[in-house]
PQR file with spaces between the fields and no chain letter, atoms N, CA, C, O and H, PARSE charges and radii, in Angstrom:
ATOM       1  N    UNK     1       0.826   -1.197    0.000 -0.4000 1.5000
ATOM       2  CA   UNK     1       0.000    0.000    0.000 -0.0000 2.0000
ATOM       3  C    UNK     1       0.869    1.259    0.000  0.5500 1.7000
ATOM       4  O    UNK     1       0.680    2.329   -0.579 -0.5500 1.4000
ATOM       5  N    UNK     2       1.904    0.849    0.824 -0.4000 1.5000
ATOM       6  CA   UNK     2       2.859    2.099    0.819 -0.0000 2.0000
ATOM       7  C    UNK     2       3.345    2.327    0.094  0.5500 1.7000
ATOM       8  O    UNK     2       4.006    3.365    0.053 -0.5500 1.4000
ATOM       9  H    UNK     2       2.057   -0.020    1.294  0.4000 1.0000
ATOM      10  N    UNK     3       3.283    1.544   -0.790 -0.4000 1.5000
ATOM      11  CA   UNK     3       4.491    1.502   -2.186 -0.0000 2.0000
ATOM      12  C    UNK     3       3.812    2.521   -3.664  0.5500 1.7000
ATOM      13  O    UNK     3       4.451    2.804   -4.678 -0.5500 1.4000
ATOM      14  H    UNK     3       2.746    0.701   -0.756  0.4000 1.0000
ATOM      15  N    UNK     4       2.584    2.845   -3.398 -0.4000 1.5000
ATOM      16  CA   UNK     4       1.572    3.207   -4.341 -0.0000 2.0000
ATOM      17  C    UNK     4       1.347    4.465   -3.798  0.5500 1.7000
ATOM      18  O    UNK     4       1.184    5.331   -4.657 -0.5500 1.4000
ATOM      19  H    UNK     4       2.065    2.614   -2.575  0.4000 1.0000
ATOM      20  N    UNK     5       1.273    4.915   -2.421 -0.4000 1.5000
ATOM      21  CA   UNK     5       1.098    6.635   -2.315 -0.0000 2.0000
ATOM      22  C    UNK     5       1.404    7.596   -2.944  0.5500 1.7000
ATOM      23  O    UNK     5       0.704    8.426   -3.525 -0.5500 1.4000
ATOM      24  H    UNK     5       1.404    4.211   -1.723  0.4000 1.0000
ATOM      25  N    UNK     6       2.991    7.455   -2.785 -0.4000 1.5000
ATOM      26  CA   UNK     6       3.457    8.816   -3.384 -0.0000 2.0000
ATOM      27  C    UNK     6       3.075    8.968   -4.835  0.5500 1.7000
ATOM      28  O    UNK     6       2.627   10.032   -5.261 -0.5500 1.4000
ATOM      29  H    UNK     6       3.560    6.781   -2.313  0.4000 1.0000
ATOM      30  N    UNK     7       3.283    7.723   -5.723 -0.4000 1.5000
ATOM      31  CA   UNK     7       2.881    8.185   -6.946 -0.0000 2.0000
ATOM      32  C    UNK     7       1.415    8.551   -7.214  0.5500 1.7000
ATOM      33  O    UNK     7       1.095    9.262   -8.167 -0.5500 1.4000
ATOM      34  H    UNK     7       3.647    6.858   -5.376  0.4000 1.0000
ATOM      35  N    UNK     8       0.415    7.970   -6.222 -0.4000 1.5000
ATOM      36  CA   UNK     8      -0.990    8.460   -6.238 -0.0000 2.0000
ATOM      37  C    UNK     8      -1.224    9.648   -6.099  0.5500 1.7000
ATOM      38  O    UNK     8      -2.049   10.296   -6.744 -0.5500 1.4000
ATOM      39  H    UNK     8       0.675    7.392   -5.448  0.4000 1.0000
ATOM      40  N    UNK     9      -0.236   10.192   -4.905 -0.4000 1.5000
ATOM      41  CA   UNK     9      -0.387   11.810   -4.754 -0.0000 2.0000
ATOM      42  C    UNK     9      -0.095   12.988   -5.778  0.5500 1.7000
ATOM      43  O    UNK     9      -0.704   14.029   -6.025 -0.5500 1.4000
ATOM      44  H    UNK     9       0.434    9.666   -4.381  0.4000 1.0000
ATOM      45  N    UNK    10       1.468   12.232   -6.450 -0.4000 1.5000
ATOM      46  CA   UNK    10       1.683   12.964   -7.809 -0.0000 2.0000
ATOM      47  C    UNK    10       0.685   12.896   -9.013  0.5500 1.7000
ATOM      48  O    UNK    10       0.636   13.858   -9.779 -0.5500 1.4000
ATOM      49  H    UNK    10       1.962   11.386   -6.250  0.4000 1.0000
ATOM      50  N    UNK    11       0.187   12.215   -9.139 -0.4000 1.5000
ATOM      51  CA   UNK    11      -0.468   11.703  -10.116 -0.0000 2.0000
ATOM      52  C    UNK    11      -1.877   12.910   -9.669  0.5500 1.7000
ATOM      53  O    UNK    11      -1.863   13.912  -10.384 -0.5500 1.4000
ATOM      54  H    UNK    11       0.226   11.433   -8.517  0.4000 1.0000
ATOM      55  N    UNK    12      -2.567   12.888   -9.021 -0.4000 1.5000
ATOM      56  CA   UNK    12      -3.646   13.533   -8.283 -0.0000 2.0000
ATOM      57  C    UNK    12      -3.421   15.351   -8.208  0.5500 1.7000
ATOM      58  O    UNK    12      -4.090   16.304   -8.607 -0.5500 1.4000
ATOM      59  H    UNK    12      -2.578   12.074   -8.440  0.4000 1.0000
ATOM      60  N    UNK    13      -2.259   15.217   -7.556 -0.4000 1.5000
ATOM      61  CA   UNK    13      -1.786   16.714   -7.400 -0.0000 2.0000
ATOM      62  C    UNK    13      -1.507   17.388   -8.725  0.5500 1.7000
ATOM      63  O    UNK    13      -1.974   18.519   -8.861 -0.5500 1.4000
ATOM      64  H    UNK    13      -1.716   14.443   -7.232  0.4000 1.0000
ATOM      65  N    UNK    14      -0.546   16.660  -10.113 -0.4000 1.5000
ATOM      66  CA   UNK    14      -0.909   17.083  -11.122 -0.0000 2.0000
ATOM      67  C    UNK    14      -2.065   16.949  -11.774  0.5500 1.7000
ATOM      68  O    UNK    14      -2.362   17.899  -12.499 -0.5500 1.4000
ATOM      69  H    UNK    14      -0.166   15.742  -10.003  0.4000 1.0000
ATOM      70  N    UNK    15      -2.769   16.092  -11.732 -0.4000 1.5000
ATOM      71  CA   UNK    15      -4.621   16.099  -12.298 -0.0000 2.0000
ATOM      72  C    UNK    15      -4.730   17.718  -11.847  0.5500 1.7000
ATOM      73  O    UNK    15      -4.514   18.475  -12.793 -0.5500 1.4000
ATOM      74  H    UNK    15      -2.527   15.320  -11.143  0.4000 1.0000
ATOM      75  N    UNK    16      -4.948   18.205  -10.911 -0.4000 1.5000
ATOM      76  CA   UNK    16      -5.850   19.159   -9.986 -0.0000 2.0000
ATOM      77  C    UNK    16      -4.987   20.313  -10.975  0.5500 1.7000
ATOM      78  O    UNK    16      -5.665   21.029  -11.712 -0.5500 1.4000
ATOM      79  H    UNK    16      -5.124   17.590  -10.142  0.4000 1.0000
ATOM      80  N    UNK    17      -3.512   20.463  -10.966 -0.4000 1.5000
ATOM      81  CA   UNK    17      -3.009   21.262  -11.141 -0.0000 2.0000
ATOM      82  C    UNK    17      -2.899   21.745  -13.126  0.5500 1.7000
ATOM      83  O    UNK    17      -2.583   22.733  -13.789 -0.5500 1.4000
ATOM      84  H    UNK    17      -2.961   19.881  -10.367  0.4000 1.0000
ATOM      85  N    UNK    18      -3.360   20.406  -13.363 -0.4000 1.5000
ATOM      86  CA   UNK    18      -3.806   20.603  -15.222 -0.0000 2.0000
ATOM      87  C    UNK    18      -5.075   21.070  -15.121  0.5500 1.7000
ATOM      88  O    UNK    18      -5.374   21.807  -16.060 -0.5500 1.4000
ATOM      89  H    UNK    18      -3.617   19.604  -12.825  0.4000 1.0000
ATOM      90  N    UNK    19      -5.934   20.902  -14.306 -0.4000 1.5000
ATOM      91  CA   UNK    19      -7.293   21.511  -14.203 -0.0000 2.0000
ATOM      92  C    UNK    19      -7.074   22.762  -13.839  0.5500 1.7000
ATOM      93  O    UNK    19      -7.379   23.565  -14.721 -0.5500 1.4000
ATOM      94  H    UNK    19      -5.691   20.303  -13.543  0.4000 1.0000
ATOM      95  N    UNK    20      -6.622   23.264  -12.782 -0.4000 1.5000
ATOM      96  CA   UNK    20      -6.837   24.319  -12.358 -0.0000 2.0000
ATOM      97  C    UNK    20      -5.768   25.095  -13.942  0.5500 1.7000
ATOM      98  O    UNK    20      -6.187   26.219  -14.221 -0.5500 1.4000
ATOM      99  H    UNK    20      -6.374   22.611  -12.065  0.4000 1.0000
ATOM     100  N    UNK    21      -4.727   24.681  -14.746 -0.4000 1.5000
ATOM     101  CA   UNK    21      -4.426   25.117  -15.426 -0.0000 2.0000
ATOM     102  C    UNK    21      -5.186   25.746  -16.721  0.5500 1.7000
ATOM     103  O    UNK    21      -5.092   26.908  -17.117 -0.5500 1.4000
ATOM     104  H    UNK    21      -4.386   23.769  -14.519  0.4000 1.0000
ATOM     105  N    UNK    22      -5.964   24.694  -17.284 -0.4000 1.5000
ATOM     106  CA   UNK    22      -7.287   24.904  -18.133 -0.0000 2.0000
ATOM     107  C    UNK    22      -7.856   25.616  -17.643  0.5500 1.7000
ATOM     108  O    UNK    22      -8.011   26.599  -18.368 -0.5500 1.4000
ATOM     109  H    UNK    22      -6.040   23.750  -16.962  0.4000 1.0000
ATOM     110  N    UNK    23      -8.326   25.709  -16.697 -0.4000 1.5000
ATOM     111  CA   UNK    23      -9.572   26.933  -16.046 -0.0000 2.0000
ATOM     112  C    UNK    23      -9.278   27.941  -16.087  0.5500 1.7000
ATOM     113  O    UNK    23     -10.091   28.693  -16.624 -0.5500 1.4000
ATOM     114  H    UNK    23      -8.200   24.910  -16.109  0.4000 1.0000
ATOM     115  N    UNK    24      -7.698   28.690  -15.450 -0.4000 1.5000
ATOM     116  CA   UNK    24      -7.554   30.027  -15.281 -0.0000 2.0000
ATOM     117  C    UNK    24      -6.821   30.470  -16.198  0.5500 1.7000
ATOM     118  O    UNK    24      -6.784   31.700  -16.187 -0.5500 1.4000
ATOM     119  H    UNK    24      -7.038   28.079  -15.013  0.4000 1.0000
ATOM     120  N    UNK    25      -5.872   29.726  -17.446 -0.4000 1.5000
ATOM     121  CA   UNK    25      -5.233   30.204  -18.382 -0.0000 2.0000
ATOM     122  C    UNK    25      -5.538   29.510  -19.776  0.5500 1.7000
ATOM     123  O    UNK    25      -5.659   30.179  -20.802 -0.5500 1.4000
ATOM     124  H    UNK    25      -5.902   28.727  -17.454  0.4000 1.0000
ATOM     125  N    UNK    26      -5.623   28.506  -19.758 -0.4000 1.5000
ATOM     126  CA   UNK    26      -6.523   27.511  -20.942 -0.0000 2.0000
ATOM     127  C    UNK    26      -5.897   28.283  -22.088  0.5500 1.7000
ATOM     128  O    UNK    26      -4.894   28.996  -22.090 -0.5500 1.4000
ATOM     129  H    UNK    26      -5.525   27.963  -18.924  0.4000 1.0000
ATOM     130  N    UNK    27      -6.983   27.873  -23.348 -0.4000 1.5000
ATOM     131  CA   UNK    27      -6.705   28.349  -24.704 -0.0000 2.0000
ATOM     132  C    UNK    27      -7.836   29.405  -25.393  0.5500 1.7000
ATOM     133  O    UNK    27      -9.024   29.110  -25.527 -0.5500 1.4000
ATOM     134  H    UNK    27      -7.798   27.293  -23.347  0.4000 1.0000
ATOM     135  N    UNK    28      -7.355   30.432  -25.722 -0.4000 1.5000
ATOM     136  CA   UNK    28      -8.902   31.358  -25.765 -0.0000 2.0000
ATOM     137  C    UNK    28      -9.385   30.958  -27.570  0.5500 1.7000
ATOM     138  O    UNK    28     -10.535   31.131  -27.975 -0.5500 1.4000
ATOM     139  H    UNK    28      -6.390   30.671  -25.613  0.4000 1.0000
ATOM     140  N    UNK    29      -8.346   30.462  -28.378 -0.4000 1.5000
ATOM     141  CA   UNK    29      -9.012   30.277  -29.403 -0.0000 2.0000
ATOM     142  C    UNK    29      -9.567   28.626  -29.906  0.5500 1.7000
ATOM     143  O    UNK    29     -10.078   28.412  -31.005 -0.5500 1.4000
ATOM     144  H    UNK    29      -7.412   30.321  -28.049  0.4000 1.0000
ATOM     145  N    UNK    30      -9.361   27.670  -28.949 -0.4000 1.5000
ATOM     146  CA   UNK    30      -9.638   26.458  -29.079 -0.0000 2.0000
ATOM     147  C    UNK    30      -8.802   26.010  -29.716  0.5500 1.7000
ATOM     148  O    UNK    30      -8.906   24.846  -29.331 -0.5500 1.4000
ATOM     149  H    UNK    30      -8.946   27.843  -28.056  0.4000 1.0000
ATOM     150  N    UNK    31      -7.831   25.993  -30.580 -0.4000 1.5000
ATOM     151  CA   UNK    31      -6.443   25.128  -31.536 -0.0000 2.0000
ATOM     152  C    UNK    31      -5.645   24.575  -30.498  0.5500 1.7000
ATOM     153  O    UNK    31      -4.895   23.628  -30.739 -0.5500 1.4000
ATOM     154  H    UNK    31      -7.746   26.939  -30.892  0.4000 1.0000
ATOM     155  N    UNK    32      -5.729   25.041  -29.446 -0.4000 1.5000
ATOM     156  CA   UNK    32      -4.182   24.598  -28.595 -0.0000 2.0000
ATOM     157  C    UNK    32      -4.625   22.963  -27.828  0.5500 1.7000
ATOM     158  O    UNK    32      -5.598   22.758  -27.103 -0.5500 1.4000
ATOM     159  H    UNK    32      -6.337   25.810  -29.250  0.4000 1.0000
ATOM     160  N    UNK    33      -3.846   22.217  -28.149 -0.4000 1.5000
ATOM     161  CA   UNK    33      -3.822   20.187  -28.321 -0.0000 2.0000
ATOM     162  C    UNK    33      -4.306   19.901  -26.991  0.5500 1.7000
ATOM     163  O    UNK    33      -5.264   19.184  -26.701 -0.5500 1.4000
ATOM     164  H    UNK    33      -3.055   22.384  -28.738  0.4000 1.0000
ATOM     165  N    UNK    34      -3.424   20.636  -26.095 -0.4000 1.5000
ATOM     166  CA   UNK    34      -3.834   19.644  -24.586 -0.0000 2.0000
ATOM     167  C    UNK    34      -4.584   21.046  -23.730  0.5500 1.7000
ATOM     168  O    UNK    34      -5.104   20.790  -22.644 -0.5500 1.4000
ATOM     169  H    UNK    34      -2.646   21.218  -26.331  0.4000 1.0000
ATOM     170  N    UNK    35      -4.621   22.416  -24.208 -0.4000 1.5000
ATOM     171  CA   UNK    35      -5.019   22.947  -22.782 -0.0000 2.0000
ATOM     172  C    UNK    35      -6.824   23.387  -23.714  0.5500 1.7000
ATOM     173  O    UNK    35      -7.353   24.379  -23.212 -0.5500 1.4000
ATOM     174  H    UNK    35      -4.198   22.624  -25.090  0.4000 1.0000
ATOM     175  N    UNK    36      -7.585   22.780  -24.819 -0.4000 1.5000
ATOM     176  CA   UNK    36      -8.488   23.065  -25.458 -0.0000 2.0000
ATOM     177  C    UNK    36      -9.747   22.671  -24.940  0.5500 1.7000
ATOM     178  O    UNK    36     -10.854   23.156  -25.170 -0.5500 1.4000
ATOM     179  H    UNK    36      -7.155   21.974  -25.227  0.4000 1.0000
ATOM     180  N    UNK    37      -9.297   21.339  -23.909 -0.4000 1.5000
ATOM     181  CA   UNK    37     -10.521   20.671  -23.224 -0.0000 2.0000
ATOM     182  C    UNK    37      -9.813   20.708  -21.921  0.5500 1.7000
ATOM     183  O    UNK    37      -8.594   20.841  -21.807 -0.5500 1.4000
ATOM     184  H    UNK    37      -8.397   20.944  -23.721  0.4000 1.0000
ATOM     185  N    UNK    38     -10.818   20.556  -20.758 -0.4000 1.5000
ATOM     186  CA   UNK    38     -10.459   19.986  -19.324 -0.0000 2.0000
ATOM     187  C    UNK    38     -10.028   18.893  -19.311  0.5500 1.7000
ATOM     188  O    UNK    38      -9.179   18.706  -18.439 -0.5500 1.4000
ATOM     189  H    UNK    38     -11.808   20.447  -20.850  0.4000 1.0000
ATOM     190  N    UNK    39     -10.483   17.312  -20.503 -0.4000 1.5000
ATOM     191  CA   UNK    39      -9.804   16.792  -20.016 -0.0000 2.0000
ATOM     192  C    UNK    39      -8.633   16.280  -20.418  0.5500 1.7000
ATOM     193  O    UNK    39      -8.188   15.199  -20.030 -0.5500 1.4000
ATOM     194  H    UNK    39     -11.172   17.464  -21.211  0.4000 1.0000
ATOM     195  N    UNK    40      -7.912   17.279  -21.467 -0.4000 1.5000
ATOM     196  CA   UNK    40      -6.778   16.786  -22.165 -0.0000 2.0000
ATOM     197  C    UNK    40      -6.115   17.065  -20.848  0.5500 1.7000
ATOM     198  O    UNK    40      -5.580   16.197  -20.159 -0.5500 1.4000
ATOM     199  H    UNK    40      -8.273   18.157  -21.782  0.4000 1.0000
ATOM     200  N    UNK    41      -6.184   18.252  -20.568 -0.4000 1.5000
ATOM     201  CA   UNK    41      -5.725   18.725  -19.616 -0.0000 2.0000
ATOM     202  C    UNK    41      -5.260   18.826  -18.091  0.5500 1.7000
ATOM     203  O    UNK    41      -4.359   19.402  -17.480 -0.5500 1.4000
ATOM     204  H    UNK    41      -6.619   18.958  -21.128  0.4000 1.0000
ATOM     205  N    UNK    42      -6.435   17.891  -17.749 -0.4000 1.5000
ATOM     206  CA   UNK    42      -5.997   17.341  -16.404 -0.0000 2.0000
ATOM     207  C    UNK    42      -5.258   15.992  -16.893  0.5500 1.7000
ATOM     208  O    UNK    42      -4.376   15.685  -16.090 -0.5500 1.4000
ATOM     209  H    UNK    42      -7.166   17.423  -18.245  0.4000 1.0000
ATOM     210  N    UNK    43      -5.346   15.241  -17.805 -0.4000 1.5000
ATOM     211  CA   UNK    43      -4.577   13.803  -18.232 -0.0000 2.0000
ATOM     212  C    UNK    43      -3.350   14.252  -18.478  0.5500 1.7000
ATOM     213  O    UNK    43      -2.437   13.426  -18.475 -0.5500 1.4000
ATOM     214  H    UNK    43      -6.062   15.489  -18.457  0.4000 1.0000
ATOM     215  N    UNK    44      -3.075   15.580  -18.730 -0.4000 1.5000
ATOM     216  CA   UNK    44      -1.798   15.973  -19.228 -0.0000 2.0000
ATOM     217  C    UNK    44      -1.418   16.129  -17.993  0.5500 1.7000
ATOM     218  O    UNK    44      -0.366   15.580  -17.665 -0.5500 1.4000
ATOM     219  H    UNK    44      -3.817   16.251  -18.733  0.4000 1.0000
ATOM     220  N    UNK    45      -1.962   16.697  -17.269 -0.4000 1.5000
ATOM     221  CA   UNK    45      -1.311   16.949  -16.032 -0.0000 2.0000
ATOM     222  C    UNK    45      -1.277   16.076  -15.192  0.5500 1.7000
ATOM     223  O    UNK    45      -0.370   16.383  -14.419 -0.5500 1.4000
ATOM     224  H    UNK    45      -2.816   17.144  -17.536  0.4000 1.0000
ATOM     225  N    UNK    46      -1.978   14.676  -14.723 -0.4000 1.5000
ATOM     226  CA   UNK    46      -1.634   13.753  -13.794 -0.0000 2.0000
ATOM     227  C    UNK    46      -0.459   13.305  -14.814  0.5500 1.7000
ATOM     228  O    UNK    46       0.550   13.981  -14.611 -0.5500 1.4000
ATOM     229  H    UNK    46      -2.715   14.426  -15.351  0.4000 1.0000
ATOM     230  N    UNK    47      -0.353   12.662  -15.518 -0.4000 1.5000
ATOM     231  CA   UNK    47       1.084   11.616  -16.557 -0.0000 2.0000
ATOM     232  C    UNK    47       2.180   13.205  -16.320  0.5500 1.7000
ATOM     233  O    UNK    47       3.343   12.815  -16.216 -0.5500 1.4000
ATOM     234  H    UNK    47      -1.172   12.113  -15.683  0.4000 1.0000
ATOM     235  N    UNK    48       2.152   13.804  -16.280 -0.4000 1.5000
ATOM     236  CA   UNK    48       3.520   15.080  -15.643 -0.0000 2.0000
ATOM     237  C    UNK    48       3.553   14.565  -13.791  0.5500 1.7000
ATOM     238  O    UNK    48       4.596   14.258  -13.214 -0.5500 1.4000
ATOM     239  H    UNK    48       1.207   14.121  -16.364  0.4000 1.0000
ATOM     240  N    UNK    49       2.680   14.574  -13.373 -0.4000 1.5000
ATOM     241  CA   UNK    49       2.599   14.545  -12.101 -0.0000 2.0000
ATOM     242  C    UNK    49       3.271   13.485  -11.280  0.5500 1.7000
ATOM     243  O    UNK    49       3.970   13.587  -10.272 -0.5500 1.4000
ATOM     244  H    UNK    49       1.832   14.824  -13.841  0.4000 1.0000
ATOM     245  N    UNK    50       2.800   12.228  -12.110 -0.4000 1.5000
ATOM     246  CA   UNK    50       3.211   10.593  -12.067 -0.0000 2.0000
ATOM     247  C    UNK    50       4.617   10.819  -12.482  0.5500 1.7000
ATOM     248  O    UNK    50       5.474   10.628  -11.619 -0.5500 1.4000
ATOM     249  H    UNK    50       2.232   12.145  -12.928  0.4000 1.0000
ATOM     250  N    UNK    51       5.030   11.231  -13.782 -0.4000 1.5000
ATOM     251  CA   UNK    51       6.481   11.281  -14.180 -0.0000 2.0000
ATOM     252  C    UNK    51       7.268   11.795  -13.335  0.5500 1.7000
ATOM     253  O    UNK    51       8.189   11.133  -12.859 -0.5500 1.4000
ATOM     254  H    UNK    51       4.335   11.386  -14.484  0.4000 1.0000
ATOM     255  N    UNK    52       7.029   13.156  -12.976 -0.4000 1.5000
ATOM     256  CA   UNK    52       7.969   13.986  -12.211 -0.0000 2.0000
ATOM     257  C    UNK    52       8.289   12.995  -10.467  0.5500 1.7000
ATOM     258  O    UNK    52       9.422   12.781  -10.035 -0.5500 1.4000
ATOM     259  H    UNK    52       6.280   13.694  -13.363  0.4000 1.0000
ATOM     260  N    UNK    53       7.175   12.615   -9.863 -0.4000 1.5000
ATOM     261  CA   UNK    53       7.584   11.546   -8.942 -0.0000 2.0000
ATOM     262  C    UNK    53       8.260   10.602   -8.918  0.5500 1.7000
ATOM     263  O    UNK    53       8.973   10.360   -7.943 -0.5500 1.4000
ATOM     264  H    UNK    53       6.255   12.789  -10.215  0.4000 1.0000
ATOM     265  N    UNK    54       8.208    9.803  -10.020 -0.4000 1.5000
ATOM     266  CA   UNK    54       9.023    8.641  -10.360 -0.0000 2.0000
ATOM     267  C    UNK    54      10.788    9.223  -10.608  0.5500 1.7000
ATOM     268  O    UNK    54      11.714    8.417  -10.526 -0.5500 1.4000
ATOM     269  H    UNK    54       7.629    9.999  -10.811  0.4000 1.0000
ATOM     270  N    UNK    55      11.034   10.781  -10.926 -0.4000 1.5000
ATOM     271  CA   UNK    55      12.641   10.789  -11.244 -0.0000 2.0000
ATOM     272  C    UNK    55      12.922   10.843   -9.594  0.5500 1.7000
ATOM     273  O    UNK    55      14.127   10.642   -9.447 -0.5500 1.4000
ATOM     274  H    UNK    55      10.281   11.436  -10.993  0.4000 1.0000
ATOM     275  N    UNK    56      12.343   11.017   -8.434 -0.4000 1.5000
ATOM     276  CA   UNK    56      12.973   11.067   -7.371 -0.0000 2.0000
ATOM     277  C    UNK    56      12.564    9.604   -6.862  0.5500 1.7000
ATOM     278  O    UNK    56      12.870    9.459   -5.679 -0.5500 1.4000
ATOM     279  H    UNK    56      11.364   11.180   -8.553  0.4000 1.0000
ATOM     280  N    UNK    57      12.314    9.144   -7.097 -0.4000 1.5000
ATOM     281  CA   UNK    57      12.227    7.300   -6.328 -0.0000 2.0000
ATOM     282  C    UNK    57      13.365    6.728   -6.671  0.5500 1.7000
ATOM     283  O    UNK    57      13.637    6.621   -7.867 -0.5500 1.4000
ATOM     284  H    UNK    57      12.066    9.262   -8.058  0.4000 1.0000
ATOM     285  N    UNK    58      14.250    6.251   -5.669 -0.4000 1.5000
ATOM     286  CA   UNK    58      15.520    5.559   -6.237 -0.0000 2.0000
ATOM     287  C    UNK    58      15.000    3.679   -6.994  0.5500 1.7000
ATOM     288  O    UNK    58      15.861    2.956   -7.495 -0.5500 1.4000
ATOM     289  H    UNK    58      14.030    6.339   -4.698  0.4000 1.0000
């Protein structure tokens, strides 16, 4: 169980943080790939979230 947190948290904490990205800066003309929908956007942002955790796990 312990072994699965931290990356749950990264994973979660970037979700929230691709959302909250879309919401307050997003794309004003719709062309732009990942910030055009909420949910490219939060998917973009948990798989950053998950990644960036995994370079500090030895």
């Amino acid at each position: 169980m312990r072994r699965y947190t931290l990356p749950a948290l990264g994973i979660l904490i970037g979700a929230v943080v691709g959302f909250l990205y879309y919401y307050y800066i997003g794309c004003m003309t719709g062309t732009c790939p990942i910030t055009s929908r909420p949910l490219n956007s939060t998917l973009y942002g948990a798989l950053m979230g998950g990644l960036l955790v995994k370079l500090f796990k030895k």
